[in-house]
N, CA, C and O atoms as a printed pandas DataFrame, in Angstrom:
     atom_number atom_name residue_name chain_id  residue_number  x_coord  y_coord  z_coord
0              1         N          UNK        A               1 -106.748 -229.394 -115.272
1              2        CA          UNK        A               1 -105.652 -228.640 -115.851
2              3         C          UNK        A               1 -105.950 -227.139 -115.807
3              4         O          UNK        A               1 -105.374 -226.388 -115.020
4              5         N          UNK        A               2 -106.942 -226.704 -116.749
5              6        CA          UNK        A               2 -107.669 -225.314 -116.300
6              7         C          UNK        A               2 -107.393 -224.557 -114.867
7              8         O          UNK        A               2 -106.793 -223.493 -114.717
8              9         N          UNK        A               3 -108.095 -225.535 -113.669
9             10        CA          UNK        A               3 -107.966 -225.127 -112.429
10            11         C          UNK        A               3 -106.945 -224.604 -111.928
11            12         O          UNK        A               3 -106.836 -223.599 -111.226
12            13         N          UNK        A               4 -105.797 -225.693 -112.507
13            14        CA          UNK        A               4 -104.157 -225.420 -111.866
14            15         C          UNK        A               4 -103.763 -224.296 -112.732
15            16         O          UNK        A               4 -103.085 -223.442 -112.161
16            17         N          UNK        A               5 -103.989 -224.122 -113.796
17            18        CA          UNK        A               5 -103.419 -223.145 -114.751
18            19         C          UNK        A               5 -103.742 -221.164 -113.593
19            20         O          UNK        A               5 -102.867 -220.323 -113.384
20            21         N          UNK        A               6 -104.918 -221.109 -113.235
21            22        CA          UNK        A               6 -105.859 -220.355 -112.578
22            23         C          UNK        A               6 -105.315 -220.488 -111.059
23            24         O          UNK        A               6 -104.983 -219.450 -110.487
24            25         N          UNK        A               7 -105.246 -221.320 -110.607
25            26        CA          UNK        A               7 -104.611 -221.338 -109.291
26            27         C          UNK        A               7 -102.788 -220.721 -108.995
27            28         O          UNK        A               7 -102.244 -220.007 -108.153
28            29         N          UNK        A               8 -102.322 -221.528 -110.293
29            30        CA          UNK        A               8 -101.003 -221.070 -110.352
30            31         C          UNK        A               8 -100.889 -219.399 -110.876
31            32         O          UNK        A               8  -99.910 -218.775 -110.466
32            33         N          UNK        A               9 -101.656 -218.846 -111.572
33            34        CA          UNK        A               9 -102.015 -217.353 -111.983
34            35         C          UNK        A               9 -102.347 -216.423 -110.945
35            36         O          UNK        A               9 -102.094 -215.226 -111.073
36            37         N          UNK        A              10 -103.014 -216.998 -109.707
37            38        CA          UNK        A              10 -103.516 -215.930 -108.813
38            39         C          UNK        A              10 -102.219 -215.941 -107.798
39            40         O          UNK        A              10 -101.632 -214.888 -107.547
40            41         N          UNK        A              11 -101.819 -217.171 -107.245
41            42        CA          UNK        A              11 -100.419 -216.954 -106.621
42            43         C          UNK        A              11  -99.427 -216.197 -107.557
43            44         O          UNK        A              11  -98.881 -215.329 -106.876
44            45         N          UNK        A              12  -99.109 -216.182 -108.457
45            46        CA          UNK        A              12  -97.847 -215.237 -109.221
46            47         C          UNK        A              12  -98.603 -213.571 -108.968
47            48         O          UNK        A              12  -97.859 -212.653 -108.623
48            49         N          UNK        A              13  -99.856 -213.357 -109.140
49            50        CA          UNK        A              13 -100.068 -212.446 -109.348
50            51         C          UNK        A              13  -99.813 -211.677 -107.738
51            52         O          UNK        A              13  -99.050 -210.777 -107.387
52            53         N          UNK        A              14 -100.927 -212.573 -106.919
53            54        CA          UNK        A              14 -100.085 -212.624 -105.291
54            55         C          UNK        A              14  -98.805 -212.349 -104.482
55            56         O          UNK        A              14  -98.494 -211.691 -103.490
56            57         N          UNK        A              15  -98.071 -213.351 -105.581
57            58        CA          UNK        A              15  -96.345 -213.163 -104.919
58            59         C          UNK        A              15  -95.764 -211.620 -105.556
59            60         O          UNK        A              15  -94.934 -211.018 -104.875
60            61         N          UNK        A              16  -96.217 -211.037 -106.834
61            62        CA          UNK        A              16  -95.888 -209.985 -107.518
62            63         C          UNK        A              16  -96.557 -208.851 -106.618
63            64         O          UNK        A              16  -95.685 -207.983 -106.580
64            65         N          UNK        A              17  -97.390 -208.507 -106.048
65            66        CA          UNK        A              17  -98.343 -207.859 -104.930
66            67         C          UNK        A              17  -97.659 -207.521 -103.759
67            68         O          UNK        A              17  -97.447 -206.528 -103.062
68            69         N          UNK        A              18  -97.372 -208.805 -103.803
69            70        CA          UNK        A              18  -96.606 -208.531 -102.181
70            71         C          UNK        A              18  -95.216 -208.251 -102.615
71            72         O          UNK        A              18  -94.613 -207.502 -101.847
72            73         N          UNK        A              19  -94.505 -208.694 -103.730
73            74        CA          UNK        A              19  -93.553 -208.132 -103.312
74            75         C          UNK        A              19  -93.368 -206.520 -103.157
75            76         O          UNK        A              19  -92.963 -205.870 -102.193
76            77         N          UNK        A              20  -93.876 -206.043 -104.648
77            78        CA          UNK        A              20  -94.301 -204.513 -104.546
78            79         C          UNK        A              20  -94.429 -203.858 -103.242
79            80         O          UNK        A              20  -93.794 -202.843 -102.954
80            81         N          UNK        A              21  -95.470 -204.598 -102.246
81            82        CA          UNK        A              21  -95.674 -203.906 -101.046
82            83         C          UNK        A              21  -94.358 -204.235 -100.024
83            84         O          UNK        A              21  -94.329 -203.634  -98.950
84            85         N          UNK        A              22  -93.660 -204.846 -100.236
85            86        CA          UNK        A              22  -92.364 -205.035  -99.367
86            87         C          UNK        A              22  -91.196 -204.208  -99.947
87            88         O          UNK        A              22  -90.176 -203.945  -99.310
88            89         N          UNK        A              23  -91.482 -203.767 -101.409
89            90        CA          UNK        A              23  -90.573 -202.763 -101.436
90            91         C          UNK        A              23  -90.398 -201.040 -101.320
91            92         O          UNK        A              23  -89.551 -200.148 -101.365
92            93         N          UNK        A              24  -92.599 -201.413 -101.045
93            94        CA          UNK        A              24  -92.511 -199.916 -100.847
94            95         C          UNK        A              24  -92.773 -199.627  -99.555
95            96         O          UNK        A              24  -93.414 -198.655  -99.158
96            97         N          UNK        A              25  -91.942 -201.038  -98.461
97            98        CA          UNK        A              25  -92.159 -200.647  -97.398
98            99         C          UNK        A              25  -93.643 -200.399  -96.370
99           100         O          UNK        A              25  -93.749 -199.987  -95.215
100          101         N          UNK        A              26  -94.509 -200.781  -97.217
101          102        CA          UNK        A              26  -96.061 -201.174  -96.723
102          103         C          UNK        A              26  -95.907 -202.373  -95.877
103          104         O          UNK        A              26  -96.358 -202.331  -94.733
104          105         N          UNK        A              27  -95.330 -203.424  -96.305
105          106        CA          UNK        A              27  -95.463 -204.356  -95.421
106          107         C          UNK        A              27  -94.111 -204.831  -95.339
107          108         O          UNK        A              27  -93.188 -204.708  -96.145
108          109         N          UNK        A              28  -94.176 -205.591  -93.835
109          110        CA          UNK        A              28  -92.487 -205.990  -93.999
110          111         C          UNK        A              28  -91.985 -207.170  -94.440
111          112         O          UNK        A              28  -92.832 -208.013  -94.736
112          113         N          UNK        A              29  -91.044 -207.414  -94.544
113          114        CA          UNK        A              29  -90.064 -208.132  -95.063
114          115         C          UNK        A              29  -90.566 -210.042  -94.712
115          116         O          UNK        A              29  -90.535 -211.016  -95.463
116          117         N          UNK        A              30  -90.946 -209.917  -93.402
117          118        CA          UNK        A              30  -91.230 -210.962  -92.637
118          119         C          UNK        A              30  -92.882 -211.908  -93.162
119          120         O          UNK        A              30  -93.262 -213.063  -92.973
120          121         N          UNK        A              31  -93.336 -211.019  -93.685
121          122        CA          UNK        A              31  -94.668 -211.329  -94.065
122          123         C          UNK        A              31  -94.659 -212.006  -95.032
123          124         O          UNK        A              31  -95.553 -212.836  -95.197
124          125         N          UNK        A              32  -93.834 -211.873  -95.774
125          126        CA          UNK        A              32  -93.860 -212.804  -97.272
126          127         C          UNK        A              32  -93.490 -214.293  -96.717
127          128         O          UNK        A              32  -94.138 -215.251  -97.139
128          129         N          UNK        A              33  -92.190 -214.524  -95.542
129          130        CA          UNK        A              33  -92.027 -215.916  -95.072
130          131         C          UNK        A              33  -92.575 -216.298  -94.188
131          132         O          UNK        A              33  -92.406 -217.502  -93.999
132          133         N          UNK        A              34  -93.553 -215.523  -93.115
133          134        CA          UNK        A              34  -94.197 -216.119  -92.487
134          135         C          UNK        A              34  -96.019 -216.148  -92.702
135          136         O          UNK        A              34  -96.726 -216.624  -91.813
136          137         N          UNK        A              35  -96.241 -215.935  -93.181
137          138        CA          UNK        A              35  -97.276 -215.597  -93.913
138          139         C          UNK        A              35  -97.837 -216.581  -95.214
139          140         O          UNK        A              35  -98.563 -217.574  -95.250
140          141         N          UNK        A              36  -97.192 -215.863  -96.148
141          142        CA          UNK        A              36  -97.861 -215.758  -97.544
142          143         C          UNK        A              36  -96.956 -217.687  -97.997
143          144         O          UNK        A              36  -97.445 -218.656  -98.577
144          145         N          UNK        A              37  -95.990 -217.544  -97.577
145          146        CA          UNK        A              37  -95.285 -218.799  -98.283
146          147         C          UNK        A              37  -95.775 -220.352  -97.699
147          148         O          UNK        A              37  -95.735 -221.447  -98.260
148          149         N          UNK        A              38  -96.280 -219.938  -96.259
149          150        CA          UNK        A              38  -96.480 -221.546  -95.483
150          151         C          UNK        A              38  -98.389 -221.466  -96.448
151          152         O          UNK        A              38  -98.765 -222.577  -96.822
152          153         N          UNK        A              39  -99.092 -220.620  -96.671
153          154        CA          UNK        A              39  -99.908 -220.884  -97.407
154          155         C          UNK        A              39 -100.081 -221.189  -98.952
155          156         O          UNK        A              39 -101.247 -221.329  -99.319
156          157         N          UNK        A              40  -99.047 -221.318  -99.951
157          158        CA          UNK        A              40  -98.618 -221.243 -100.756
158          159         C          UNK        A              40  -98.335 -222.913 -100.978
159          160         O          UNK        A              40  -98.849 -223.690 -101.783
160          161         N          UNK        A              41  -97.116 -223.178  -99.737
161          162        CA          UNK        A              41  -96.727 -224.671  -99.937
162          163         C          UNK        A              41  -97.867 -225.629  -99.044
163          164         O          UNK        A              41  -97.635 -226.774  -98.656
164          165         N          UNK        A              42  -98.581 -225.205  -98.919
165          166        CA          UNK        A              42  -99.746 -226.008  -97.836
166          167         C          UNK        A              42 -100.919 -226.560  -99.167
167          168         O          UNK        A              42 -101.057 -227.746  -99.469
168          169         N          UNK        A              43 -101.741 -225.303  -99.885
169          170        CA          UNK        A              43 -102.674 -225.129 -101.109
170          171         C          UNK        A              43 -101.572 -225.940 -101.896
171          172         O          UNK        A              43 -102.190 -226.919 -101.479
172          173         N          UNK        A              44 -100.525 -226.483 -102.640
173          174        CA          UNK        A              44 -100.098 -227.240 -103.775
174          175         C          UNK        A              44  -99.543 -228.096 -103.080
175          176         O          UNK        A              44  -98.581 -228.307 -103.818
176          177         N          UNK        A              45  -99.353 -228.951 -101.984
177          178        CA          UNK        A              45  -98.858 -230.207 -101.786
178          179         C          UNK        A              45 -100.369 -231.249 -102.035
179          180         O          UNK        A              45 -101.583 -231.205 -101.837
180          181         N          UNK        A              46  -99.192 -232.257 -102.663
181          182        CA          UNK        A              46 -100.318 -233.417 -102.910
182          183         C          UNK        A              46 -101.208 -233.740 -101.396
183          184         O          UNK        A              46 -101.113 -233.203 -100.293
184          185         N          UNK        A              47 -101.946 -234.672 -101.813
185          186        CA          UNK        A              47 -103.253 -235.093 -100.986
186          187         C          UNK        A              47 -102.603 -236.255 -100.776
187          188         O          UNK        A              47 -102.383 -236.972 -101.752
188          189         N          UNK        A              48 -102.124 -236.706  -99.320
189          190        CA          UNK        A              48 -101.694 -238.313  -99.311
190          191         C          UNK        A              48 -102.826 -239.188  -98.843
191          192         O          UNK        A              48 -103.748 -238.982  -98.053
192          193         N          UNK        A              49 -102.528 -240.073  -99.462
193          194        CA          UNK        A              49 -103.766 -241.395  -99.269
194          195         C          UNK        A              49 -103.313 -242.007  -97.769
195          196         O          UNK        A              49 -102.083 -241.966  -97.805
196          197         N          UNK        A              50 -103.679 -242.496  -96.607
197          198        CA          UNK        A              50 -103.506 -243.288  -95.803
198          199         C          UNK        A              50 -103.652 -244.786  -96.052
199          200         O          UNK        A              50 -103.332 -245.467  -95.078
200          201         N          UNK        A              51 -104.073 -245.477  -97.160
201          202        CA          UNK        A              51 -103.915 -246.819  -97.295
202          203         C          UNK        A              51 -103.330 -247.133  -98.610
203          204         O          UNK        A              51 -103.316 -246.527  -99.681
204          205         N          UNK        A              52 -102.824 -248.321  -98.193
205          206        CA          UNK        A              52 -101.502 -248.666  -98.740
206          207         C          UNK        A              52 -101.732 -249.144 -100.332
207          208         O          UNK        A              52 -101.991 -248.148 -101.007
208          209         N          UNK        A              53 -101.723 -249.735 -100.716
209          210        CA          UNK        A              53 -101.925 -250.037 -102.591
210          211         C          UNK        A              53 -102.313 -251.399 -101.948
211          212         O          UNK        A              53 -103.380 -251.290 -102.552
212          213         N          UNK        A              54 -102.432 -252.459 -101.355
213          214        CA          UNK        A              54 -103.025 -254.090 -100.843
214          215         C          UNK        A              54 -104.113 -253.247 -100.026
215          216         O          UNK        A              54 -104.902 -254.087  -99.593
216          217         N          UNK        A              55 -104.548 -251.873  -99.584
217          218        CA          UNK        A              55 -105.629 -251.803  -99.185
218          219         C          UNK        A              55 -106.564 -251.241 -100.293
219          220         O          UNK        A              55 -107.779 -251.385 -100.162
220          221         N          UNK        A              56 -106.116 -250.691 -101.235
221          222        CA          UNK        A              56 -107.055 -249.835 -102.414
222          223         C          UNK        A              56 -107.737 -251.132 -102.815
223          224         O          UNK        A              56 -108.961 -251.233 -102.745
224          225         N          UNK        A              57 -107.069 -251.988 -103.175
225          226        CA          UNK        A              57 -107.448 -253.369 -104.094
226          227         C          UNK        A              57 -108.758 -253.518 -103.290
227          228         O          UNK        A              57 -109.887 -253.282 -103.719
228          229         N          UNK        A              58 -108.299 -254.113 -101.576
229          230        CA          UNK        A              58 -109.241 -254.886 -101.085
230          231         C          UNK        A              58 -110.471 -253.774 -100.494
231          232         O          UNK        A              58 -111.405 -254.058  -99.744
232          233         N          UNK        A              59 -110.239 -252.844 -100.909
233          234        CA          UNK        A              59 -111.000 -251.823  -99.540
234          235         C          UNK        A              59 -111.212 -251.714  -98.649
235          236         O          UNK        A              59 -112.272 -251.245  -98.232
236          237         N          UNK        A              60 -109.996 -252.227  -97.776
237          238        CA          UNK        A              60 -110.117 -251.745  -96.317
238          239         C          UNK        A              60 -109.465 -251.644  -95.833
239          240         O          UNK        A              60 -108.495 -252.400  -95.899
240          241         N          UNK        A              61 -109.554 -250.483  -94.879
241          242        CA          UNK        A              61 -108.347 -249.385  -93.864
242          243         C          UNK        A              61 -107.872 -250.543  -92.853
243          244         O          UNK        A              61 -108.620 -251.475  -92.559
244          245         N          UNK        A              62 -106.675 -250.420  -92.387
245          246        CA          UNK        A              62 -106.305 -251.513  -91.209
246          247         C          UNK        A              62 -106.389 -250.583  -90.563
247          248         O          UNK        A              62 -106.405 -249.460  -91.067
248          249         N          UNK        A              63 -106.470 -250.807  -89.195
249          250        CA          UNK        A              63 -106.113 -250.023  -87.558
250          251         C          UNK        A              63 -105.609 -250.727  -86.848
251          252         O          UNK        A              63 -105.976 -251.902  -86.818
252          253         N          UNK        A              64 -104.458 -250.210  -85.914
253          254        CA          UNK        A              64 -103.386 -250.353  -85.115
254          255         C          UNK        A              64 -104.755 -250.949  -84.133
255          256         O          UNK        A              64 -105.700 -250.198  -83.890
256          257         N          UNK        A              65 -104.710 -252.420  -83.609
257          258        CA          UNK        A              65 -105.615 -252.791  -82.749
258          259         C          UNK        A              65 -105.669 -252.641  -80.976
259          260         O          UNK        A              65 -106.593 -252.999  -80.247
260          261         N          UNK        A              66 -104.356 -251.991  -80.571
261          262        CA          UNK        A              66 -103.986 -251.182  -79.194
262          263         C          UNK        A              66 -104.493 -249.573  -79.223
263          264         O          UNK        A              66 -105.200 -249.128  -78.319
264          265         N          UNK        A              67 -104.018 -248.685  -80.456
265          266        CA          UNK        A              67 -104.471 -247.175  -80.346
266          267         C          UNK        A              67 -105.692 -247.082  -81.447
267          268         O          UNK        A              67 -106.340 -246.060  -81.224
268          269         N          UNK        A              68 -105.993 -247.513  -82.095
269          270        CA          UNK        A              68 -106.742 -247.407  -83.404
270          271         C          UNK        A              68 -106.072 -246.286  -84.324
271          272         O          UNK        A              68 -106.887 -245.369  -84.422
272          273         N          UNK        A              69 -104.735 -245.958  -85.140
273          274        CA          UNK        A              69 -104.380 -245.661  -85.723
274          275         C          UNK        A              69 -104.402 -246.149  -86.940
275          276         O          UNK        A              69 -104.326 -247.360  -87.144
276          277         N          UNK        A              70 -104.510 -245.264  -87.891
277          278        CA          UNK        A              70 -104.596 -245.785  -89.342
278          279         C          UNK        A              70 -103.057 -245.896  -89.901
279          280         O          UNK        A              70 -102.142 -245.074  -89.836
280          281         N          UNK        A              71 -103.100 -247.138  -90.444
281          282        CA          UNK        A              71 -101.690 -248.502  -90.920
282          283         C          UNK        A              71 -102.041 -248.257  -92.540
283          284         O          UNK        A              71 -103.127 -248.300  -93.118
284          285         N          UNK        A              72 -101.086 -248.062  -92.897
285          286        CA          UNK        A              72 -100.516 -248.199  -94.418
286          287         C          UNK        A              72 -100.542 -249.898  -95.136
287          288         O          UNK        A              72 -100.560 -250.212  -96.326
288          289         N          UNK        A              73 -100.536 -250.878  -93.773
289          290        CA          UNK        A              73 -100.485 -252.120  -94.290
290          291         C          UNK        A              73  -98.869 -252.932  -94.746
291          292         O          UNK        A              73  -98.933 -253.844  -95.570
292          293         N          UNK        A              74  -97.732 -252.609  -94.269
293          294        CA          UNK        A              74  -96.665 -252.660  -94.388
294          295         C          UNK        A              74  -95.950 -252.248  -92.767
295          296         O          UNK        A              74  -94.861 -252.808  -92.891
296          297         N          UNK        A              75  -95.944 -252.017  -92.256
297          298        CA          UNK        A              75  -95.427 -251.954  -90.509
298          299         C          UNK        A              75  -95.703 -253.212  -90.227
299          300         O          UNK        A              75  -96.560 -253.966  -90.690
300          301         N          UNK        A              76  -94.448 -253.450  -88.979
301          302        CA          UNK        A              76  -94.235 -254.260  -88.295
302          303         C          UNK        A              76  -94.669 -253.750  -86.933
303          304         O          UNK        A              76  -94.847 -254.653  -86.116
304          305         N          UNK        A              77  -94.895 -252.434  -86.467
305          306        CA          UNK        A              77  -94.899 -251.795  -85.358
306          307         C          UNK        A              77  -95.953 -250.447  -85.655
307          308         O          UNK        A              77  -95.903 -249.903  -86.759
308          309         N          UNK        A              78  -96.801 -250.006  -84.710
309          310        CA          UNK        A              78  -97.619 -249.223  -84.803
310          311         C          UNK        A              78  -96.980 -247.947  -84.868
311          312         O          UNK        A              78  -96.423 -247.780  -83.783
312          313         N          UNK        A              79  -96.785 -246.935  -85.643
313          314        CA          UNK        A              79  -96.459 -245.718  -85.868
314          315         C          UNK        A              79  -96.224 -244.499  -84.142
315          316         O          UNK        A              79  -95.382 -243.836  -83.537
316          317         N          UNK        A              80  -97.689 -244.927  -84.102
317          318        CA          UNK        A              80  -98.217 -244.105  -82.800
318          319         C          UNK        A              80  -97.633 -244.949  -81.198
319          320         O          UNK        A              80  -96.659 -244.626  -80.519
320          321         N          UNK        A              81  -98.131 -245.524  -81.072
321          322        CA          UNK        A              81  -98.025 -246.426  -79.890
322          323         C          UNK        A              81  -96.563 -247.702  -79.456
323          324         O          UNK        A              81  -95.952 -248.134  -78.478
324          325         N          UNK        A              82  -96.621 -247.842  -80.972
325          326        CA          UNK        A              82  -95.327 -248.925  -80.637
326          327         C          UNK        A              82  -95.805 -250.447  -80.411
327          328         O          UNK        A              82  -95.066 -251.359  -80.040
328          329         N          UNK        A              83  -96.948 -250.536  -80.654
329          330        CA          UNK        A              83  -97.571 -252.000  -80.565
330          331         C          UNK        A              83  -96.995 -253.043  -81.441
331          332         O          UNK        A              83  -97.470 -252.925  -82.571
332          333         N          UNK        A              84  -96.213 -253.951  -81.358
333          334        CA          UNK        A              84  -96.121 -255.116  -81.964
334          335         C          UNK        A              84  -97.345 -255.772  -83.163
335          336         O          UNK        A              84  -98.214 -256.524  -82.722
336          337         N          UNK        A              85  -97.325 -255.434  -84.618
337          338        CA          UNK        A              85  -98.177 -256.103  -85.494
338          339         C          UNK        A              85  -97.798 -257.531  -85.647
339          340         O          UNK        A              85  -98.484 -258.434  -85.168
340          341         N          UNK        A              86  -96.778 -257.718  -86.269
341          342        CA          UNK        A              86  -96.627 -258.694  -86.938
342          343         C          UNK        A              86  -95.699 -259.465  -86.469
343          344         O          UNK        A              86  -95.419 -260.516  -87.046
């Protein structure tokens, strides 16, 4: 909780920074959306798990047995390749 509290504090303080500098014309306009924002939503998106909730239980990753891609455990068809599972 701490962490996020601190993480979310240095981005505001960040986004307040830059904007300042975009209005005094230091930096442009473009920098805040290409820049500063794809790092922003990259650092706070969740962490996705690759296995499925029937693999947490059992502990173990399936792989697509044509590409070796990692399976969620629910496909009928390999994500990557198109291989026939089930």
């Amino acid at each position: 909780m701490r962490v996020e509290l601190i993480i979310f504090a240095v981005t505001l303080i960040l986004s307040l920074l830059i904007l300042v500098l975009i209005i005094l014309k230091i930096l442009p306009l473009g920098f805040f959306f290409v820049v500063f924002l794809p790092l922003v939503s990259i650092s706070s998106s969740p962490k996705k798990s690759y296995k499925s909730e029937a693999n947490l239980y059992s502990g173990r990753t399936l792989f697509c047995p044509n590409c070796g891609f990692v399976l969620r455990g629910y496909e009928n068809f390999c994500p990557r390749c198109g291989y026939r599972l089930k």
